[in-house]
py3Dmol code that shows the C-alpha trace and the ligand (Angstrom):
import py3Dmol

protein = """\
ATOM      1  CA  UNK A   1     -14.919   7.237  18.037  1.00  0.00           C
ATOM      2  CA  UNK A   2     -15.111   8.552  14.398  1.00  0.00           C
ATOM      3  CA  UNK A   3     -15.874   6.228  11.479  1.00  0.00           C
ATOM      4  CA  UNK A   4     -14.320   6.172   8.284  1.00  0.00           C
ATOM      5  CA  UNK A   5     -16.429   6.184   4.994  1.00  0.00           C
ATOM      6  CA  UNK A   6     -17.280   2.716   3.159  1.00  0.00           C
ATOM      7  CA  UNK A   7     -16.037   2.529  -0.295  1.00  0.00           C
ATOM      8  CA  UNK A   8     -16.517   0.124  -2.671  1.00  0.00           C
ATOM      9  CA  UNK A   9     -13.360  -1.505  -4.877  1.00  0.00           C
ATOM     10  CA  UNK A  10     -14.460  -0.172  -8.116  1.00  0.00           C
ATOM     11  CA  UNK A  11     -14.574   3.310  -5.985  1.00  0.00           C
ATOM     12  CA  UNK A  12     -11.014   2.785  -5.166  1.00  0.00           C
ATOM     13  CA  UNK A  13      -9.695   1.748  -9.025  1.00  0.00           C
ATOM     14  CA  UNK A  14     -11.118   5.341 -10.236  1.00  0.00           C
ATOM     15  CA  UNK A  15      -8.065   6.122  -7.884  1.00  0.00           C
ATOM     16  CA  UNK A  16      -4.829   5.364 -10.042  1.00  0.00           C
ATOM     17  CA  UNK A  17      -3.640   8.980 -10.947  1.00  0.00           C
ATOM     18  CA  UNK A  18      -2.232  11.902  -9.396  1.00  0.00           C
ATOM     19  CA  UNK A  19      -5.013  14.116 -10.571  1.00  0.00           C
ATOM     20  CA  UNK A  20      -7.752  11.785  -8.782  1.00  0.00           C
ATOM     21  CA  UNK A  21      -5.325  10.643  -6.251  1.00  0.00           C
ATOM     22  CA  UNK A  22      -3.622   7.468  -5.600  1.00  0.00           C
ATOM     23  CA  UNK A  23      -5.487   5.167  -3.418  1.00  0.00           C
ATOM     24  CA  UNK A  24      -5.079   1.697  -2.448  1.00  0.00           C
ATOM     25  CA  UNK A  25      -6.164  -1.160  -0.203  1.00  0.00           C
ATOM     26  CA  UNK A  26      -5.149  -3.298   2.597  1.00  0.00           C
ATOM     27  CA  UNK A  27      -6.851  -6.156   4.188  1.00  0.00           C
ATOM     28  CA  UNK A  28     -10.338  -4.431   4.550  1.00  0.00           C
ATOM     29  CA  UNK A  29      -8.588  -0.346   4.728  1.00  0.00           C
ATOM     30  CA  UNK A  30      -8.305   2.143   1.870  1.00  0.00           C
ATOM     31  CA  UNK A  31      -5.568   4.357   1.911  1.00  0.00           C
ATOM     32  CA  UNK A  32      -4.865   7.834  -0.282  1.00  0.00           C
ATOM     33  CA  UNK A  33      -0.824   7.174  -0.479  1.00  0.00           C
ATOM     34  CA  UNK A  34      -0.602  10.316  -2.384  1.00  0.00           C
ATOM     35  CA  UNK A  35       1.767  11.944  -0.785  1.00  0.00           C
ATOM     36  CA  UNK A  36       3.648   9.385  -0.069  1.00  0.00           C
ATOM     37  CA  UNK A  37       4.455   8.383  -3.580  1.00  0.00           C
ATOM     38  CA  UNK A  38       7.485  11.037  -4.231  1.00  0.00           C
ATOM     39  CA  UNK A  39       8.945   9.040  -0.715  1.00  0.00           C
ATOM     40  CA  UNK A  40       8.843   5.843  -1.410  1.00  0.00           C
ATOM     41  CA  UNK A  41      12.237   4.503  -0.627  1.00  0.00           C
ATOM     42  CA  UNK A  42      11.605   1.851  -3.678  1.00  0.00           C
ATOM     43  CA  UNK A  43      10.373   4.883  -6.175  1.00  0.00           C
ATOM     44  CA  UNK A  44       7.423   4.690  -8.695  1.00  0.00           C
ATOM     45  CA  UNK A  45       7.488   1.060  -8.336  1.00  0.00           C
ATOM     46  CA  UNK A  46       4.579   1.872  -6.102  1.00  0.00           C
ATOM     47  CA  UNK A  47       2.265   3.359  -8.836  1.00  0.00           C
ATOM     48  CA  UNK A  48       1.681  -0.203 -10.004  1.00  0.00           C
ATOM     49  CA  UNK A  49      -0.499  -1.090  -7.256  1.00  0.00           C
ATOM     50  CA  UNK A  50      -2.700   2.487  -8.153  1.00  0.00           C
ATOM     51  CA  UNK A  51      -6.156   1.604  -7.585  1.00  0.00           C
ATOM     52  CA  UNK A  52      -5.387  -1.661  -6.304  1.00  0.00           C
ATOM     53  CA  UNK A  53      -4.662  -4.486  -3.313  1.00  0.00           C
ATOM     54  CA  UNK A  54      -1.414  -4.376  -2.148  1.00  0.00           C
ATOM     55  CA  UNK A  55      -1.112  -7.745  -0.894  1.00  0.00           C
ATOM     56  CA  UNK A  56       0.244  -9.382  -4.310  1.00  0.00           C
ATOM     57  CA  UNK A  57       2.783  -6.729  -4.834  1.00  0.00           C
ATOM     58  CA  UNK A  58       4.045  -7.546  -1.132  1.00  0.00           C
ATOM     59  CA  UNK A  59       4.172 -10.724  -1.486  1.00  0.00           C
ATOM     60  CA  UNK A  60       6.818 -10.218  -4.296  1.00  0.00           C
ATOM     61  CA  UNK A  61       8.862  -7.797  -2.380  1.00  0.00           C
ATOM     62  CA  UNK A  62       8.911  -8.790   1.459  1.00  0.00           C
ATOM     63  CA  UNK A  63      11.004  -5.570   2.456  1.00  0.00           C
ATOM     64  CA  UNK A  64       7.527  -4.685   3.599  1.00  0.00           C
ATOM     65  CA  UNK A  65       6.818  -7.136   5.945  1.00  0.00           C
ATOM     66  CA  UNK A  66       8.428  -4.928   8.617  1.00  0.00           C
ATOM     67  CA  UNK A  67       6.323  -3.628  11.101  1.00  0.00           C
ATOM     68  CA  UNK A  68       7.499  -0.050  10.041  1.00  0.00           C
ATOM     69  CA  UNK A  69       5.742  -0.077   6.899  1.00  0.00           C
ATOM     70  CA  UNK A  70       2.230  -1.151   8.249  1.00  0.00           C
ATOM     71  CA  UNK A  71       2.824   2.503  10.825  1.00  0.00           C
ATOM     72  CA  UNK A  72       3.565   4.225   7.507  1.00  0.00           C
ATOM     73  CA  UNK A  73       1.110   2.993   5.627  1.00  0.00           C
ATOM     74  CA  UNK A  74      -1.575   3.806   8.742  1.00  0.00           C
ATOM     75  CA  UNK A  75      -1.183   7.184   8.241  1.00  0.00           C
ATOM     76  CA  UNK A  76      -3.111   7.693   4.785  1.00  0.00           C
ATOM     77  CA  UNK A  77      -6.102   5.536   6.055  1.00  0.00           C
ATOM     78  CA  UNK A  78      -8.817   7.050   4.699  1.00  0.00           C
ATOM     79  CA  UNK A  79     -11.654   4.641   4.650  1.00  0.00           C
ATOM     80  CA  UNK A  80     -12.597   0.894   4.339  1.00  0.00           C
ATOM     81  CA  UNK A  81     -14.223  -1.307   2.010  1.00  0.00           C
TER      82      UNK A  81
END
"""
ligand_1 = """\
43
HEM
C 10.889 -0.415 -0.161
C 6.853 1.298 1.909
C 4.285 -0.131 -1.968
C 8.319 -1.814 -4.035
C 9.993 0.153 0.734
C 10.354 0.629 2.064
C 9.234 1.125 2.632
C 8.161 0.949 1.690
C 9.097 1.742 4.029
C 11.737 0.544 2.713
C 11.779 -0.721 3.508
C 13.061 -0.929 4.256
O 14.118 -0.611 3.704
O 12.989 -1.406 5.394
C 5.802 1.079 1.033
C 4.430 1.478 1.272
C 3.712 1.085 0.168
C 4.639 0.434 -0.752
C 3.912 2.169 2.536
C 2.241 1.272 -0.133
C 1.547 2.311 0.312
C 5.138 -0.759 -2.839
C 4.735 -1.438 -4.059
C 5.875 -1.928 -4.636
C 6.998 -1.547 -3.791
C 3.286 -1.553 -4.545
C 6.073 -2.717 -5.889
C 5.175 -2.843 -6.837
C 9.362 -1.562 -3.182
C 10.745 -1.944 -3.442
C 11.470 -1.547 -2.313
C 10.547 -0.922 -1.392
C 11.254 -2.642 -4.688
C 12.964 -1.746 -2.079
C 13.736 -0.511 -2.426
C 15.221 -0.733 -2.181
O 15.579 -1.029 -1.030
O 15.973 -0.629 -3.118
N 8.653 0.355 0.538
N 5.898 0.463 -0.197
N 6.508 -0.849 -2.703
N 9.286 -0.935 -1.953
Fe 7.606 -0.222 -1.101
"""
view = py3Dmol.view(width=600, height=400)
view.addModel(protein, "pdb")
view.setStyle({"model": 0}, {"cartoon": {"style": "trace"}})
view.addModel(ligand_1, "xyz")
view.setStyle({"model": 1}, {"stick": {}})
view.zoomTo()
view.show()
């Protein structure tokens, strides 16, 4: 089994630009969505949650309580907190 690194949340707010990368949290994972900003079927809306939780941000805009999104957003896990 591999382990992902431990980073702390003020770690993850030094995150919030594309030169740095864009990184967020979920629940207890951190996730370099990156790459997945130019794809985001609801557009730069996304960049407000830069460095951030997502949960509040979902919470206004339950399109992403499919289970489709939580697959997407699995694949930029890149550590936890
Ligand atoms: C739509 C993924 C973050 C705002 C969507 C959809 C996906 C998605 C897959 C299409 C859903 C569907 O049609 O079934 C993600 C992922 C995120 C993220 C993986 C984080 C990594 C955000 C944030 C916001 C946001 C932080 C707002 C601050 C929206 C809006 C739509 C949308 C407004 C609707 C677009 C439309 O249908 O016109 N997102 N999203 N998203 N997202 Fe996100």
């Amino acid at each position: 089994t591999t382990s992902l690194p431990v980073y702390s949340r003020e770690e993850v707010t030094k995150h919030c630009s594309t030169e740095n990368g864009i990184w967020v949290t979920y629940k207890d994972g951190v996730y370099d969505i990156t790459d997945f900003v130019s794809i985001h079927p609801g557009g730069n809306k996304i960049l407000l949650a830069a460095g951030k939780a997502l949960e509040p941000f979902w919470a206004l805009y339950a399109i992403h309580e499919g289970e489709h999104v939580l697959e997407i957003l699995s694949e930029y896990k890149v550590g936890v907190l």
